[in-house]
FIVOSE-245675 format. One record per atom (N, C-alpha, C): residue number from 1; residue in three letters; atom name; x, y, z. Coordinates in steps of 0.1 Angstrom, whole numbers, plus 5000, padded with zeros to 4 digits. Example, Ala and Ser with C-alpha at 12.3 -4.5 7.8 and 13.67 -1.06 7.14 Angstrom:
<atoms>
+------+------+------+------+------+------+
: resi : resn : name :    X :    Y :    Z :
+------+------+------+------+------+------+
:    1 :  ALA :    N : 5132 : 4943 : 5078 :
:    1 :  ALA :   CA : 5123 : 4955 : 5078 :
:    1 :  ALA :    C : 5132 : 4967 : 5078 :
:    2 :  SER :    N : 5128 : 4978 : 5071 :
:    2 :  SER :   CA : 5137 : 4989 : 5071 :
:    2 :  SER :    C : 5129 : 5000 : 5079 :
+------+------+------+------+------+------+
</atoms>
This chain:
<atoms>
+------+------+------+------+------+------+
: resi : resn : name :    X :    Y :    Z :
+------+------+------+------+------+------+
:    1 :  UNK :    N : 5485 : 1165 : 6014 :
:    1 :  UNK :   CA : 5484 : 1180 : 6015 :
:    1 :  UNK :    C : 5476 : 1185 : 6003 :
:    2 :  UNK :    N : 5464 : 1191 : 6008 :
:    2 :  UNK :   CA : 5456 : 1195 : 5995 :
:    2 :  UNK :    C : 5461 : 1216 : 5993 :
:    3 :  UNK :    N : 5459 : 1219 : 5979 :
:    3 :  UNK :   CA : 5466 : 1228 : 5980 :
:    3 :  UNK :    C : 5451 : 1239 : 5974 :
:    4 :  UNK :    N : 5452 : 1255 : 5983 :
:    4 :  UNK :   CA : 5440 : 1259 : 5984 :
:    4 :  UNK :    C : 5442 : 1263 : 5967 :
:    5 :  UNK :    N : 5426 : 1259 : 5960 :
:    5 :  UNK :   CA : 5427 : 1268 : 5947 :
:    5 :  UNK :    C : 5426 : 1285 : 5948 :
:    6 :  UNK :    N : 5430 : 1293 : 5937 :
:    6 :  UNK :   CA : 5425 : 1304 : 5937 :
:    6 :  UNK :    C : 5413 : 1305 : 5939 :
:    7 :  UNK :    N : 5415 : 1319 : 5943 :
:    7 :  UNK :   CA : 5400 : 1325 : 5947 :
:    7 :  UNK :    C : 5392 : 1330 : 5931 :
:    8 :  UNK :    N : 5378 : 1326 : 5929 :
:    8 :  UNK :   CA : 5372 : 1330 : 5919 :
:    8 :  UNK :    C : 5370 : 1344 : 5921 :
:    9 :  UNK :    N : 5363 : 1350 : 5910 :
:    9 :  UNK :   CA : 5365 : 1364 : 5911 :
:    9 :  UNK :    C : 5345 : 1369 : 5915 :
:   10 :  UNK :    N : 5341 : 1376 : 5918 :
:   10 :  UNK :   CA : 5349 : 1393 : 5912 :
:   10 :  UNK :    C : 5358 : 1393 : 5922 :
:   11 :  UNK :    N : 5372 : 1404 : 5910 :
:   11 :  UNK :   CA : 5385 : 1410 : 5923 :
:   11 :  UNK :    C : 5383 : 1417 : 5923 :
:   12 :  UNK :    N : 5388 : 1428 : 5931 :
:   12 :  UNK :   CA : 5395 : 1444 : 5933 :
:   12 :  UNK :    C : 5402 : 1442 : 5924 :
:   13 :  UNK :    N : 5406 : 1454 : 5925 :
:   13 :  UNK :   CA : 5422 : 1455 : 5913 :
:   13 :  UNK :    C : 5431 : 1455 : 5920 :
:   14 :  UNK :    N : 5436 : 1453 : 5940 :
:   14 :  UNK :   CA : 5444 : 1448 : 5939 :
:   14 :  UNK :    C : 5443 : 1436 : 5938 :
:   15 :  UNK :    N : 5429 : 1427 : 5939 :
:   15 :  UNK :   CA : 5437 : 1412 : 5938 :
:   15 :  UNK :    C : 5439 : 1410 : 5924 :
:   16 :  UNK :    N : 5431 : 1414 : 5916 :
:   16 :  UNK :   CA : 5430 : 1411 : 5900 :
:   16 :  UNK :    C : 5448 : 1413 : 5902 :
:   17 :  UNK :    N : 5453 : 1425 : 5903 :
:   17 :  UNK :   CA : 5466 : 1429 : 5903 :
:   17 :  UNK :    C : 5481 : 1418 : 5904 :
:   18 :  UNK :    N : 5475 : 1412 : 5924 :
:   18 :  UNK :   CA : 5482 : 1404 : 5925 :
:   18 :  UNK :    C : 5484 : 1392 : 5916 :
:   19 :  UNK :    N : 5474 : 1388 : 5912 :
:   19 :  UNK :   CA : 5471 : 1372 : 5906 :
:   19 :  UNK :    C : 5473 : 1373 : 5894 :
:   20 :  UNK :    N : 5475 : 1385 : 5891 :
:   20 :  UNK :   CA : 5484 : 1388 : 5871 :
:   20 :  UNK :    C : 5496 : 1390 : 5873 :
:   21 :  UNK :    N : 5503 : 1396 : 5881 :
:   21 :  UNK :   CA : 5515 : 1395 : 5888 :
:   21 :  UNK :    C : 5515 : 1415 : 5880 :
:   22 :  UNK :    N : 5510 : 1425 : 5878 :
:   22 :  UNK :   CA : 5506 : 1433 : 5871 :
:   22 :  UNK :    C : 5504 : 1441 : 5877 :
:   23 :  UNK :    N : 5509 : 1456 : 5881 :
:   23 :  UNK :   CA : 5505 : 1466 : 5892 :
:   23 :  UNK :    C : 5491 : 1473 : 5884 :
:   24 :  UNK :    N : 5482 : 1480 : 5898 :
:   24 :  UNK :   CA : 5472 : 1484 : 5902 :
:   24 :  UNK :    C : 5474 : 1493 : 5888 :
:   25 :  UNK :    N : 5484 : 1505 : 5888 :
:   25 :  UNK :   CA : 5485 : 1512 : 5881 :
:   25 :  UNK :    C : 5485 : 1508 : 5867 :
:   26 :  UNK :    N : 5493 : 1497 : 5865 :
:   26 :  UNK :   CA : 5493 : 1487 : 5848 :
:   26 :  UNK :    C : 5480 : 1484 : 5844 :
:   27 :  UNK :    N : 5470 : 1477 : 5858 :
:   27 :  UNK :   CA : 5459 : 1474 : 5853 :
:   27 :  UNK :    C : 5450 : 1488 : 5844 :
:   28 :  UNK :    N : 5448 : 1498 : 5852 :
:   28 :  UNK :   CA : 5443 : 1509 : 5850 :
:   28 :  UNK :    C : 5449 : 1518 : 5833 :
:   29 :  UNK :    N : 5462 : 1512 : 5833 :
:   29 :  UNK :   CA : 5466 : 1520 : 5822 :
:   29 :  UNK :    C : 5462 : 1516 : 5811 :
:   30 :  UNK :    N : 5460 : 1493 : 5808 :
:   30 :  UNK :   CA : 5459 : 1487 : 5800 :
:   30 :  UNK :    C : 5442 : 1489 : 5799 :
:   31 :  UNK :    N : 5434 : 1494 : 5809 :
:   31 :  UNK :   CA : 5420 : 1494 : 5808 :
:   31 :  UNK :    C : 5420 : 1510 : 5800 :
:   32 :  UNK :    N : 5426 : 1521 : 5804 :
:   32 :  UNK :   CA : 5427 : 1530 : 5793 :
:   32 :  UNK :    C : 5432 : 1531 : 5783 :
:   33 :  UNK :    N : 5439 : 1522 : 5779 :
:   33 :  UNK :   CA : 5443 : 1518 : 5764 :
:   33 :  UNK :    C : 5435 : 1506 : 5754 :
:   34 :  UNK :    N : 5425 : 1502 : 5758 :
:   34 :  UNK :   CA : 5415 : 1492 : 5756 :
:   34 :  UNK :    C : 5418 : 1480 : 5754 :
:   35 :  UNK :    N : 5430 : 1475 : 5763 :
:   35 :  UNK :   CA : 5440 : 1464 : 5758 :
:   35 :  UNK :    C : 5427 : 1454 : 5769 :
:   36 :  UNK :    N : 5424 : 1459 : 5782 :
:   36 :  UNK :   CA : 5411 : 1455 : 5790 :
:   36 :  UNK :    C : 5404 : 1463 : 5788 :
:   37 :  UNK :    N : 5388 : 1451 : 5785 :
:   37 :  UNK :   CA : 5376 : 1457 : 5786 :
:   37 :  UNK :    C : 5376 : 1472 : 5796 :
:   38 :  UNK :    N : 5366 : 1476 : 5800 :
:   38 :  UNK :   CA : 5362 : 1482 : 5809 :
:   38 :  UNK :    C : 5352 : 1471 : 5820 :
:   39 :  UNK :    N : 5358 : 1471 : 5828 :
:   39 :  UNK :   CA : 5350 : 1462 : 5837 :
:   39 :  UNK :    C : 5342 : 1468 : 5845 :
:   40 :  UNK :    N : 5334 : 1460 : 5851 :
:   40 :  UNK :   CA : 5320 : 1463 : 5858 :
:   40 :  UNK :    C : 5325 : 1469 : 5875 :
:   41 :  UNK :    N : 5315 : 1483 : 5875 :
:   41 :  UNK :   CA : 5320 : 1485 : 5888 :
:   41 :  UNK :    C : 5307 : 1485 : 5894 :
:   42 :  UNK :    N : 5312 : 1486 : 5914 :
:   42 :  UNK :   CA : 5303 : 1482 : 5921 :
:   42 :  UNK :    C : 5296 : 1499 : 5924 :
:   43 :  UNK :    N : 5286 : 1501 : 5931 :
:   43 :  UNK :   CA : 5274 : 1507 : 5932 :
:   43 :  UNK :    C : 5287 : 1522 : 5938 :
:   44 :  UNK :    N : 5300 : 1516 : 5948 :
:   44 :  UNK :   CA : 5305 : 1528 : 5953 :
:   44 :  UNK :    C : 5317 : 1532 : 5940 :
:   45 :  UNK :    N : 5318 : 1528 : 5931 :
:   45 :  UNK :   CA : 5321 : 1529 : 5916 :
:   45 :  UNK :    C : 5339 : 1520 : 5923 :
:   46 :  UNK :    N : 5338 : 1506 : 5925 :
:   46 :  UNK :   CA : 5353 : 1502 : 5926 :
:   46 :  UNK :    C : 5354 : 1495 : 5916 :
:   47 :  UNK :    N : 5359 : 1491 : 5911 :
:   47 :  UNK :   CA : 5357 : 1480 : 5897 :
:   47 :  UNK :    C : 5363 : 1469 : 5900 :
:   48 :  UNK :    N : 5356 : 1456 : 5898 :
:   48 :  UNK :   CA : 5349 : 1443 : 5897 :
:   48 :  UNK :    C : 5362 : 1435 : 5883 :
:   49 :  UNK :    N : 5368 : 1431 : 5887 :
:   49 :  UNK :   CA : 5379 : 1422 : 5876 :
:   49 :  UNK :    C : 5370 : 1406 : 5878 :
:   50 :  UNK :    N : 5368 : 1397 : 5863 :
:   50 :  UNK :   CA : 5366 : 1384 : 5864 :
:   50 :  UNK :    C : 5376 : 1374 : 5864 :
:   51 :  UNK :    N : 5378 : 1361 : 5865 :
:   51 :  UNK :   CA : 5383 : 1356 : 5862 :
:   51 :  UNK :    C : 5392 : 1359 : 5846 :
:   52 :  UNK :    N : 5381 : 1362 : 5835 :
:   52 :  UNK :   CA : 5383 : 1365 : 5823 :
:   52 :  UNK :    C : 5394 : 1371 : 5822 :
:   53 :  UNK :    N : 5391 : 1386 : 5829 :
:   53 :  UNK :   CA : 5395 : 1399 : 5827 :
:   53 :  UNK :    C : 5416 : 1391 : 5838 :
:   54 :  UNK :    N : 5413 : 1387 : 5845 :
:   54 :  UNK :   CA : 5427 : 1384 : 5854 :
:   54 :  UNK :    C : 5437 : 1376 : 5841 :
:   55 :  UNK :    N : 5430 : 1367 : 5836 :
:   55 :  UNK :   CA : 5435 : 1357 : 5826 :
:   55 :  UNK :    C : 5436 : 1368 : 5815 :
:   56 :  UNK :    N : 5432 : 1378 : 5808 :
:   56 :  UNK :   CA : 5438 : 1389 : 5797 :
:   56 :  UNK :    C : 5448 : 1395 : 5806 :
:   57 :  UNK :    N : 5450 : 1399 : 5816 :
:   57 :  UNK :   CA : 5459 : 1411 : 5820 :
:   57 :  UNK :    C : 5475 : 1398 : 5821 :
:   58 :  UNK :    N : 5472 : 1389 : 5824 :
:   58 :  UNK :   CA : 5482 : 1376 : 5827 :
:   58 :  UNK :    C : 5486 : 1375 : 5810 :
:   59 :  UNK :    N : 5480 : 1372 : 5802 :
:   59 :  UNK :   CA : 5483 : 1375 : 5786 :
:   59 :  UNK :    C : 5492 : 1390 : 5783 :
:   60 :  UNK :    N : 5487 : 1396 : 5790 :
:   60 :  UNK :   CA : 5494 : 1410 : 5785 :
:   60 :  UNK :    C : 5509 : 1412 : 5792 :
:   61 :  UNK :    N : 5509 : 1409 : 5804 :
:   61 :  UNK :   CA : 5521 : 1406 : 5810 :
:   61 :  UNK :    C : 5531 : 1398 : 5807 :
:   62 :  UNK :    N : 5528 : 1387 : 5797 :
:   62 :  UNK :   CA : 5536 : 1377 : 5794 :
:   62 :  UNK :    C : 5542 : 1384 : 5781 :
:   63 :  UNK :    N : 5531 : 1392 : 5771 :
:   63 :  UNK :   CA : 5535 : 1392 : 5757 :
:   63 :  UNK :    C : 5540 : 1409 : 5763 :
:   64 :  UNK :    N : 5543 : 1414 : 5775 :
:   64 :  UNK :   CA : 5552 : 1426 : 5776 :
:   64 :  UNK :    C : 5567 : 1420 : 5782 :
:   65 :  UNK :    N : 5562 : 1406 : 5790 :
:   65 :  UNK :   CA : 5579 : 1402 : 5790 :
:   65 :  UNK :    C : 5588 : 1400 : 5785 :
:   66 :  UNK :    N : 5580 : 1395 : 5769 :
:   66 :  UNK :   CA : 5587 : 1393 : 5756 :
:   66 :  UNK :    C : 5593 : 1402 : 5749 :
:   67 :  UNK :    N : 5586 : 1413 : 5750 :
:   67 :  UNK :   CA : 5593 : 1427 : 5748 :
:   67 :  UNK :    C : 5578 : 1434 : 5734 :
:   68 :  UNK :    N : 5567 : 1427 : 5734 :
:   68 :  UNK :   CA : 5561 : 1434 : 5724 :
:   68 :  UNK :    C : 5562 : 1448 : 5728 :
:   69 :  UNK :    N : 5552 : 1457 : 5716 :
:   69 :  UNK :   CA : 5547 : 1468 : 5719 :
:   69 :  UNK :    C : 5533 : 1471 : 5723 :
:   70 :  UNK :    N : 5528 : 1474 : 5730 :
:   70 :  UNK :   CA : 5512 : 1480 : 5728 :
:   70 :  UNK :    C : 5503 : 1476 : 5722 :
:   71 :  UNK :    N : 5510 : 1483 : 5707 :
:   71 :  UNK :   CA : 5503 : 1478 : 5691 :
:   71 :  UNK :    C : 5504 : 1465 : 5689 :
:   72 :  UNK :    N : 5515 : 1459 : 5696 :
:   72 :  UNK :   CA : 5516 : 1446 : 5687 :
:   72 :  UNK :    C : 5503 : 1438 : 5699 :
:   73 :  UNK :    N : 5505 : 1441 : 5715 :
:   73 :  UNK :   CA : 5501 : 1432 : 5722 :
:   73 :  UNK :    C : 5480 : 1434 : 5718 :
:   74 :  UNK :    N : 5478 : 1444 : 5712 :
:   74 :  UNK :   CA : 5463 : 1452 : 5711 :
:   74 :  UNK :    C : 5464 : 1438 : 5700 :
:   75 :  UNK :    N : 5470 : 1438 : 5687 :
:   75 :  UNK :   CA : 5470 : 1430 : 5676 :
:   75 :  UNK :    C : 5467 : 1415 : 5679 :
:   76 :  UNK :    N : 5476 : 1407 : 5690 :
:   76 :  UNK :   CA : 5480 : 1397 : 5695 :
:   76 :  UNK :    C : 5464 : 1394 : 5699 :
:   77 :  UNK :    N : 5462 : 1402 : 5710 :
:   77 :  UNK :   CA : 5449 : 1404 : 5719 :
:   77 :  UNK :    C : 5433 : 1399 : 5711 :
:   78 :  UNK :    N : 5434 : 1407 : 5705 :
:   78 :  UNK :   CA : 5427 : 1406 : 5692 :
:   78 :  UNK :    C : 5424 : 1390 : 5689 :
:   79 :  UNK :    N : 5436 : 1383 : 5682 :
:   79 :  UNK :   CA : 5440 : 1373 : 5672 :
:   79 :  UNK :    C : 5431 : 1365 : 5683 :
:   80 :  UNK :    N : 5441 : 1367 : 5698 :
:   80 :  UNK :   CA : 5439 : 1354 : 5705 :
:   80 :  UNK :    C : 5421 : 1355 : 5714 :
:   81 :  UNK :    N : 5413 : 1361 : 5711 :
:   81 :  UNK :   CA : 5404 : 1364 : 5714 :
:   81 :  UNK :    C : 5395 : 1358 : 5703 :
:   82 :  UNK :    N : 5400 : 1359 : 5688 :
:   82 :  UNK :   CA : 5393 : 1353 : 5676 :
:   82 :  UNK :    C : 5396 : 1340 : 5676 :
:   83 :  UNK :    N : 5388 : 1330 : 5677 :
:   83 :  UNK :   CA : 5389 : 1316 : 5678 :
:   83 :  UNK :    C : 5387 : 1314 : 5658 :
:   84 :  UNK :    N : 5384 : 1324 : 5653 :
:   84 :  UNK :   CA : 5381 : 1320 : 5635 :
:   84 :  UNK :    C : 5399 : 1324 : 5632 :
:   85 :  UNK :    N : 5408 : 1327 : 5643 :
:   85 :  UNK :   CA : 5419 : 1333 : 5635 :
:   85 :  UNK :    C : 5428 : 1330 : 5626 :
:   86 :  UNK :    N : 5438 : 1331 : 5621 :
:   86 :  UNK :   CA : 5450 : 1325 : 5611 :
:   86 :  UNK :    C : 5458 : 1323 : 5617 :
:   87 :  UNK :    N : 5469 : 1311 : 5626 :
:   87 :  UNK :   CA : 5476 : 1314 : 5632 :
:   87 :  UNK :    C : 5489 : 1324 : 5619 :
:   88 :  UNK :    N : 5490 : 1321 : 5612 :
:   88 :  UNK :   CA : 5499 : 1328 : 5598 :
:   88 :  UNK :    C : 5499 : 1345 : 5607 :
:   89 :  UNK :    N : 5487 : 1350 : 5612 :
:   89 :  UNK :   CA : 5489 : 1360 : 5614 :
:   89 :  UNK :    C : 5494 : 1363 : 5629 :
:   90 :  UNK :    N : 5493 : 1357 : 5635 :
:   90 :  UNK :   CA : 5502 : 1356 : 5648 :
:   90 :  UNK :    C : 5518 : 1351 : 5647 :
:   91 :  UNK :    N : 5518 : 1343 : 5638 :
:   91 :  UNK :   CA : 5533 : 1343 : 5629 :
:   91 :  UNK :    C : 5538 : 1352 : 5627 :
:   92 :  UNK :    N : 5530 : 1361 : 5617 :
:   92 :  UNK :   CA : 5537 : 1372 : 5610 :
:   92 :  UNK :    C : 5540 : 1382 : 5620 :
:   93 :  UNK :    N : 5530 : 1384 : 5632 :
:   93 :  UNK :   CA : 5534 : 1388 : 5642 :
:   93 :  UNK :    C : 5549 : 1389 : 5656 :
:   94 :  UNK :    N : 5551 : 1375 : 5653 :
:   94 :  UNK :   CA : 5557 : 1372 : 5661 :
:   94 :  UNK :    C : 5574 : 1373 : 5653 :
:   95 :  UNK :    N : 5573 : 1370 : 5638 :
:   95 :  UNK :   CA : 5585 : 1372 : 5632 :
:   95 :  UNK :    C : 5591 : 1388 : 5634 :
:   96 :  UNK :    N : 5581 : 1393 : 5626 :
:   96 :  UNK :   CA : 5582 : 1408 : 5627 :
:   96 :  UNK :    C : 5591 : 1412 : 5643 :
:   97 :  UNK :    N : 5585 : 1410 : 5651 :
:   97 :  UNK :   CA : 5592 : 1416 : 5666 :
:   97 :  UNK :    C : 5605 : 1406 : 5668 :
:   98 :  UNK :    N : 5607 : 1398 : 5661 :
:   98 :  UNK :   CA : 5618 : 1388 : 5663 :
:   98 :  UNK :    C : 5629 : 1395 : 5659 :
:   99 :  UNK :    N : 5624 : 1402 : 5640 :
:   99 :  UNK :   CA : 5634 : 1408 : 5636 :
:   99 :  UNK :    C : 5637 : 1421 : 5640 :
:  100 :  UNK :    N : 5628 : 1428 : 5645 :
:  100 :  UNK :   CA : 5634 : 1445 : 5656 :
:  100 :  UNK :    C : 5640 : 1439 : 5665 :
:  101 :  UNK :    N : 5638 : 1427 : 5674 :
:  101 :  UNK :   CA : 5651 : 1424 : 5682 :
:  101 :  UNK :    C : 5659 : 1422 : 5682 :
:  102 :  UNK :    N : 5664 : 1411 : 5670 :
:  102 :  UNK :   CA : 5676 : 1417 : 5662 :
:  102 :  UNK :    C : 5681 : 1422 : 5656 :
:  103 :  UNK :    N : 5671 : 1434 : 5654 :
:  103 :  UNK :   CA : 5682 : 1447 : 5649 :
:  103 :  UNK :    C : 5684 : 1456 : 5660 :
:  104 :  UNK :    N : 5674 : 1455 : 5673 :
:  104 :  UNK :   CA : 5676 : 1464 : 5684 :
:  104 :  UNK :    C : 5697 : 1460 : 5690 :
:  105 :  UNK :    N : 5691 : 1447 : 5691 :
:  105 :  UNK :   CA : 5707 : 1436 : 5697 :
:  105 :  UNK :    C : 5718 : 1441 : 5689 :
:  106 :  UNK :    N : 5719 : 1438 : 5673 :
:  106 :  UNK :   CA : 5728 : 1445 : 5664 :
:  106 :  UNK :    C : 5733 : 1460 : 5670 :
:  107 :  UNK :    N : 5722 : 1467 : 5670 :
:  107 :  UNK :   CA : 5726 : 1483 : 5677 :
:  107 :  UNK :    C : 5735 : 1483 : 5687 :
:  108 :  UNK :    N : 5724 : 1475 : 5698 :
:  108 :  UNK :   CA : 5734 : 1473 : 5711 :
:  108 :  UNK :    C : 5744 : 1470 : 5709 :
:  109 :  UNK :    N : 5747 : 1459 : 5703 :
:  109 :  UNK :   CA : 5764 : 1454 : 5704 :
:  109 :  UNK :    C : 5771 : 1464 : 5692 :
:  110 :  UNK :    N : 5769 : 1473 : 5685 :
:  110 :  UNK :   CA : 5775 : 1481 : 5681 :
:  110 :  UNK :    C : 5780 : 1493 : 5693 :
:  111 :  UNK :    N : 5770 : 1496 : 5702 :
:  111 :  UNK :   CA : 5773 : 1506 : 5711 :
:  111 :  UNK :    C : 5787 : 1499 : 5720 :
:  112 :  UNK :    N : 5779 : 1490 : 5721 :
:  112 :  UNK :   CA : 5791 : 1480 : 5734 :
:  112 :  UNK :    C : 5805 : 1481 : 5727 :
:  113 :  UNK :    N : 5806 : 1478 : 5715 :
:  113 :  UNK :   CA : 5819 : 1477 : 5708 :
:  113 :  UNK :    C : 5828 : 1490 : 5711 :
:  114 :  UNK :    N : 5815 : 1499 : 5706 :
:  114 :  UNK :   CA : 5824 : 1518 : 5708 :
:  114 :  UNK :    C : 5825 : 1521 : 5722 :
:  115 :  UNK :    N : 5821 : 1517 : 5731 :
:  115 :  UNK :   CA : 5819 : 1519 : 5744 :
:  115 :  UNK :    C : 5834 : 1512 : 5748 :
:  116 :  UNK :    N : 5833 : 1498 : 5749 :
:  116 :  UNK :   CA : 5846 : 1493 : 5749 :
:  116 :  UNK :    C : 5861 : 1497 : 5745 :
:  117 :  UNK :    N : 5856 : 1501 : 5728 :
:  117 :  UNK :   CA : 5874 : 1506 : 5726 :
:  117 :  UNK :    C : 5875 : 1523 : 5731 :
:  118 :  UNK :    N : 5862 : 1528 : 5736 :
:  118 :  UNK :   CA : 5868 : 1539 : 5744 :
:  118 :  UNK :    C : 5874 : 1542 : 5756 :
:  119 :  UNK :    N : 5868 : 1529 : 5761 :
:  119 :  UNK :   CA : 5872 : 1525 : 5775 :
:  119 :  UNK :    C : 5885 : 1519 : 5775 :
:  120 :  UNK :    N : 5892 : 1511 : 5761 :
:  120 :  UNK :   CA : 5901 : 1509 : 5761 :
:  120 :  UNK :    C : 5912 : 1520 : 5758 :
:  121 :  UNK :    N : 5908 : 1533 : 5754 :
:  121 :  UNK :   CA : 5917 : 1544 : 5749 :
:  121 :  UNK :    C : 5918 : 1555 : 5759 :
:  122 :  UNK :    N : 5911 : 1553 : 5771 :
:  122 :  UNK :   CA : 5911 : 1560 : 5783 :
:  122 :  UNK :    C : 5921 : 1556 : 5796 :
:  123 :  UNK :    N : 5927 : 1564 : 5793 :
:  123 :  UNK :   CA : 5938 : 1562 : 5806 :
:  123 :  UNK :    C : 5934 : 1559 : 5821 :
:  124 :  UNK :    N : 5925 : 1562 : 5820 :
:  124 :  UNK :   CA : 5920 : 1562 : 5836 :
:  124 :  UNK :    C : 5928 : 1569 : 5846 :
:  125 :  UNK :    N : 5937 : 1578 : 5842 :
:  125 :  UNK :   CA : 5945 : 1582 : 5854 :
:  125 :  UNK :    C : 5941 : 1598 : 5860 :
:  126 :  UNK :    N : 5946 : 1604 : 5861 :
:  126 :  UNK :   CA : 5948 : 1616 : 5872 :
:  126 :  UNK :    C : 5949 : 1628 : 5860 :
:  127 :  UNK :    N : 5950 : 1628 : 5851 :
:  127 :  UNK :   CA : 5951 : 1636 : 5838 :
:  127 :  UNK :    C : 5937 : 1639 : 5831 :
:  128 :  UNK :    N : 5933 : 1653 : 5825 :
:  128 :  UNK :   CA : 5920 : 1659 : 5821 :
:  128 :  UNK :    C : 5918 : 1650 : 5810 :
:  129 :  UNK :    N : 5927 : 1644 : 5803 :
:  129 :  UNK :   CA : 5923 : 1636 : 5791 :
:  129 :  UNK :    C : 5915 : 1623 : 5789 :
:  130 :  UNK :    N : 5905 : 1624 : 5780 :
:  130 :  UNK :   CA : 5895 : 1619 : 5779 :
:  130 :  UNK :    C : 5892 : 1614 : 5767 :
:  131 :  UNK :    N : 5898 : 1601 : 5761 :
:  131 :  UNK :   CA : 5888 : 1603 : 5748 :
:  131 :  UNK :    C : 5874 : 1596 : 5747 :
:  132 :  UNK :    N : 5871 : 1594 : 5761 :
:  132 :  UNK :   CA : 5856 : 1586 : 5760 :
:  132 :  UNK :    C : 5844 : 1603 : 5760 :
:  133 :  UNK :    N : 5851 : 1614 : 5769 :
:  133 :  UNK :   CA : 5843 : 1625 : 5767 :
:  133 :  UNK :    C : 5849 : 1635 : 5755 :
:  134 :  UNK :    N : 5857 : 1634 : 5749 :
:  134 :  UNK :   CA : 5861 : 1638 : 5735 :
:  134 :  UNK :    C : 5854 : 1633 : 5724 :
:  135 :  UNK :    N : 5850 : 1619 : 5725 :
:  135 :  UNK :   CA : 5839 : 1616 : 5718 :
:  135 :  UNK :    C : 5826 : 1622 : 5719 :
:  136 :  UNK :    N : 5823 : 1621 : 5732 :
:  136 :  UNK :   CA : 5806 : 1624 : 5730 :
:  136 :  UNK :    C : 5806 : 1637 : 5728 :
:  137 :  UNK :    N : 5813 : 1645 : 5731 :
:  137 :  UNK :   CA : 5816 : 1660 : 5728 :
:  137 :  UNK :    C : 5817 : 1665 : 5715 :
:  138 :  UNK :    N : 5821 : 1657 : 5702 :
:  138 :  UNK :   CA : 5823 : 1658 : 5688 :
:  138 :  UNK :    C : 5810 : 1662 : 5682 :
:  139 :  UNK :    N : 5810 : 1670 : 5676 :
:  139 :  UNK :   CA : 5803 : 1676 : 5661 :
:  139 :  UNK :    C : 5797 : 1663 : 5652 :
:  140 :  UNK :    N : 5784 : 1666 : 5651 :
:  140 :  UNK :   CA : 5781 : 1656 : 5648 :
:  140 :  UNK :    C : 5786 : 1653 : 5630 :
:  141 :  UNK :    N : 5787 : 1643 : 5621 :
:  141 :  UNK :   CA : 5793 : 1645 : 5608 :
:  141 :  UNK :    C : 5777 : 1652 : 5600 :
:  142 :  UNK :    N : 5786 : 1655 : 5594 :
:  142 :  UNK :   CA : 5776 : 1662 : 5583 :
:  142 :  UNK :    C : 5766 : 1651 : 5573 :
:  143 :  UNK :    N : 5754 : 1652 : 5573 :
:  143 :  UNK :   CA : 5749 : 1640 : 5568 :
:  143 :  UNK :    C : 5749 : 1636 : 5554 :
:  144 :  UNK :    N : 5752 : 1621 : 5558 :
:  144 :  UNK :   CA : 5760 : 1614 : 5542 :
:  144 :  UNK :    C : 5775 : 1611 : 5546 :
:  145 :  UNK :    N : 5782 : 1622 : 5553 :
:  145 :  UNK :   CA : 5792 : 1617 : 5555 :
:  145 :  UNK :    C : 5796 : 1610 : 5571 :
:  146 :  UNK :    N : 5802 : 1596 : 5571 :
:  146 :  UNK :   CA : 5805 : 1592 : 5584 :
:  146 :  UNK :    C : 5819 : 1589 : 5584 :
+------+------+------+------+------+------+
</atoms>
């Protein structure tokens, strides 16, 4: 069983689309954000994706599954485009977003904790009382004091 290769480009943007796994609309947004070049359009103005351009938008999708930002994936983009680069600086990159995910996670499981003992302090029954909405209802403390 021989298996068909991909199709070489030029794509549309939907195939460029499909074969990044990356909607029409993503493509378009990451091209006005200059994360993709501006690619070449045809004479009825449709725009022309290359192999190249499919293979960045497939890079951008991966380093958005990870959870970068924009900024970080423009940075990344960048690095991985410079063949003279430091990997140190793609390090420093990658630490940095390591450590906002563990402070994002830290947050989260602080929420979960308060979420839980509220859930645990709520009757759940047939009665107006609430102290899961008595909380979110509270005044917020005055700042400095918690």
């Amino acid at each position: 069983m021989t298996m068909n290769p991909l199709p070489a480009g030029p794509f549309n943007i939907g195939e460029a689309a499909r074969q990044s796994e990356v909607s029409a609309k993503m493509v378009r947004h990451y091209e006005s954000l200059g994360l993709l070049p501006s690619v070449h359009r045809t004479d009825s103005g449709y725009r022309q994706y290359s192999d190249k351009e499919v293979h960045t938008l497939r890079f951008i999708k991966r380093s958005r599954d990870l959870g970068f930002s924009m900024a970080e994936i423009a940075d990344l983009l960048k690095l991985w485009q410079n063949r003279r680069r430091s990997s140190a600086d793609v390090r420093r990159i990658a630490i940095k977003h390591v450590d906002d995910l563990n402070q994002r996670m830290a947050e989260m499981q602080a929420m979960k904790h308060t979420l839980e003992h509220l859930v645990h302090c709520c009757q759940g029954n047939q009665r107006p009382d609430c102290p899961i909405l008595d909380e979110l209802g509270k005044e917020p403390a005055p700042a400095g004091k918690k």
